[in-house]
C-alpha positions in Angstrom: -21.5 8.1 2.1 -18.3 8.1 4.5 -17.9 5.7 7.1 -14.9 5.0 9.5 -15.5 1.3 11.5 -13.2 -0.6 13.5 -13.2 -4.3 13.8 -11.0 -4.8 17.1 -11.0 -8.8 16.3 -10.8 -9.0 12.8 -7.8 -9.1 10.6 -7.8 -7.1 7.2 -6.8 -9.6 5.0 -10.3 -11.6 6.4 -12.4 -8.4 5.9 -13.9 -7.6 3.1 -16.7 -4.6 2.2 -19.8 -5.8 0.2 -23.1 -3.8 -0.6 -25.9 -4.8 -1.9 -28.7 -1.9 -3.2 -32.2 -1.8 -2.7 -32.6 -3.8 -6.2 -30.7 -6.9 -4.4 -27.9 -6.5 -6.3 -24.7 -7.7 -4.7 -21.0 -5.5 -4.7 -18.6 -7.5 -3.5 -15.2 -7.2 -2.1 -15.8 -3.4 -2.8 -11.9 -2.1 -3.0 -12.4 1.9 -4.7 -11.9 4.5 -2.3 -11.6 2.1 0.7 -8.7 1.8 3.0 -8.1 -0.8 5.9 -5.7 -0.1 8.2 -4.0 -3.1 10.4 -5.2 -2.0 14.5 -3.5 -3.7 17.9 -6.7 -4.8 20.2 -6.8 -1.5 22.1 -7.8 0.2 18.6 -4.4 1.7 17.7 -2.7 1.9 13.9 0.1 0.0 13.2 3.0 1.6 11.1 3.8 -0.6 8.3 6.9 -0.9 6.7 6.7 -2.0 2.9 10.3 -3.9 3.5 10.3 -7.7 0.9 12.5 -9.4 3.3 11.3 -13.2 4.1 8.9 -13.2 1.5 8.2 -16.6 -0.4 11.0 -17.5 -3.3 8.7 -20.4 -5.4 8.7 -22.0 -8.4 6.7 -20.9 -11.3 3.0 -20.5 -11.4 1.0 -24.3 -11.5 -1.5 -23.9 -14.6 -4.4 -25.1 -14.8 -3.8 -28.4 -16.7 -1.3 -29.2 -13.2 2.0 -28.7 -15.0 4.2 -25.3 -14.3 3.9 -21.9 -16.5 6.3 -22.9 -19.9 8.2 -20.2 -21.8 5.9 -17.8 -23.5 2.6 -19.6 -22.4 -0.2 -17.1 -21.0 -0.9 -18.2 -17.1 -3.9 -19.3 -16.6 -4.8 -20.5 -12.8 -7.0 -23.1 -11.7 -10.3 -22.4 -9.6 -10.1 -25.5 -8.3 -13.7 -26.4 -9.3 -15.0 -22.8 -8.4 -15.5 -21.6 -12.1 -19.1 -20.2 -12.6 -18.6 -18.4 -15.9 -17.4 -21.7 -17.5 -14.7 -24.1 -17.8 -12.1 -21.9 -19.6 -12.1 -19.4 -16.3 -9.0 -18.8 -14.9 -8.2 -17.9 -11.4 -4.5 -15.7 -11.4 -4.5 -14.9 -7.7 -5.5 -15.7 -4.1 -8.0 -13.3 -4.2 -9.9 -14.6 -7.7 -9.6 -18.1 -6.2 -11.4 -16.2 -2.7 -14.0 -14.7 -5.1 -14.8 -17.7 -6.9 -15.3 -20.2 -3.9 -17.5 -17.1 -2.2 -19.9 -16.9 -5.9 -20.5 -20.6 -5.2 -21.2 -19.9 -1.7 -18.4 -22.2 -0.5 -15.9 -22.0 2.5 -11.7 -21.7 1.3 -11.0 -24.6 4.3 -7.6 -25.0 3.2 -5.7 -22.1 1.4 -2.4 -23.6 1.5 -4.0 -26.3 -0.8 -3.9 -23.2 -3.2 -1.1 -22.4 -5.0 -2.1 -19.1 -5.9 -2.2 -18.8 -1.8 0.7 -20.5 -1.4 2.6 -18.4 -3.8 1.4 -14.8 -2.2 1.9 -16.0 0.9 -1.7 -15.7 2.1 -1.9 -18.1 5.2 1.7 -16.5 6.4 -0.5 -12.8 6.1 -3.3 -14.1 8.1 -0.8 -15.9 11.2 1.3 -12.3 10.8 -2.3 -10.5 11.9 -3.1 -12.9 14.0 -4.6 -11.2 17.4 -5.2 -7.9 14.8 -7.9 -6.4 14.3 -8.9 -3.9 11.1 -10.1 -0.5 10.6 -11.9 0.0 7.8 -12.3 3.6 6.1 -13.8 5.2 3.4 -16.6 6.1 1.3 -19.0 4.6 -1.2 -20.6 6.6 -4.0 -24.1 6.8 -4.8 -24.2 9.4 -7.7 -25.1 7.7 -10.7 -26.0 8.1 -14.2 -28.5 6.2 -16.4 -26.8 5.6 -19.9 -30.0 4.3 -21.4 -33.5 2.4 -20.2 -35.9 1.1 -22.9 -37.4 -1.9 -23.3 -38.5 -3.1 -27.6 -37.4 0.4 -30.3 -40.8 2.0 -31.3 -40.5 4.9 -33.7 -40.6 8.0 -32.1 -40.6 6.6 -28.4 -38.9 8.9 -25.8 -37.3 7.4 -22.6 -37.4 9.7 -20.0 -34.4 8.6 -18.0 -32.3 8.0 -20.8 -28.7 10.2 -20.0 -29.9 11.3 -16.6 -27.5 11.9 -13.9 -28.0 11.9 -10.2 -25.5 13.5 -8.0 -25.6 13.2 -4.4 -23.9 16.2 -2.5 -25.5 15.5 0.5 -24.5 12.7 3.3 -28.0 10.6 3.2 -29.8 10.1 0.0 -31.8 7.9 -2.0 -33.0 6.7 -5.5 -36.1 4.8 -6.6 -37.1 4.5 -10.5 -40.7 3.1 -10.8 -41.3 1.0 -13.9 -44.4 -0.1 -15.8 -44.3 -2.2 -18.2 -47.3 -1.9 -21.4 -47.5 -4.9 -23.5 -48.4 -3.3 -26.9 -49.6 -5.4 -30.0 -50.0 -3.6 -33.8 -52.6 -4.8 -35.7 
């Protein structure tokens, strides 16, 4: 699937691509084989320079215990009280501190509260785009292959959709698998 949309009033570093497939399940922040482009309001691409001039000079990362990164000590950055997967999480970037406020369904209100934000200039990005908008461009693949579907190991059982691969080569297409599920009991 290709797609090629402009968002005349919304900066790239605010937009983000997420899918979700007919099973409900949720792809976010999708970032393979996408490309966003910074647009003026009329709809035209800027040319952007890759120049490191002004950027941030900071002190070293803030762990997650509140004291700086020490000599040979593996970062690990706070969450600030987003962690799902558990305590020991550890968010190393803006963007991992983004995605773990957005899992808990939460609002990032204050970024330069962050100091993963802080440190990659984040809230500098978003003023430099401000008035922006964002073309986004790309495509999303739908081919897929099933490695293996089977529910309890009976001798001799065969699953049908076990190593099957689907390859879409043409612009629409869709996939539906229809279960049923036997509850067998040996006597």
């Amino acid at each position: 699937m290709q797609f090629d949309i402009s968002f005349p009033a919304v900066s790239c570093t605010l937009l983000s691509l997420d899918a979700i497939d007919i099973s409900g399940e949720q792809h976010l922040d999708i970032k393979h084989a996408v490309m966003k482009n910074r647009i003026d309001t009329n709809g035209n691409m800027f040319r952007i320079r890759m120049d490191q001039i002004g950027t941030l000079k900071l002190g070293k990362p803030i762990q997650k215990h509140g004291g700086e990164i020490a000599h040979n000590e593996t970062y690990c950055g706070s969450c600030y009280g987003a962690a799902v997967q558990s305590a020991a999480e550890c968010c190393n970037s803006c963007d991992a501190v983004r995605e773990a406020y957005r899992r808990r369904g939460w609002g990032l209100m204050n970024p330069d509260s962050i100091d993963q934000c802080k440190r990659e200039g984040f809230v500098q990005r978003i003023k430099a785009e401000e008035g922006e908008g964002c073309n986004l461009c790309g495509s999303l693949e739908i081919s897929h292959k099933i490695n293996k579907l089977s529910g309890d190991h009976y001798p001799g059982i065969i699953n049908p959709l076990d190593g099957v691969h689907w390859f879409q080569s043409t612009p629409n297409g869709m996939y539906q698998y229809f279960i049923k599920v036997s509850i067998l009991q040996c006597v």
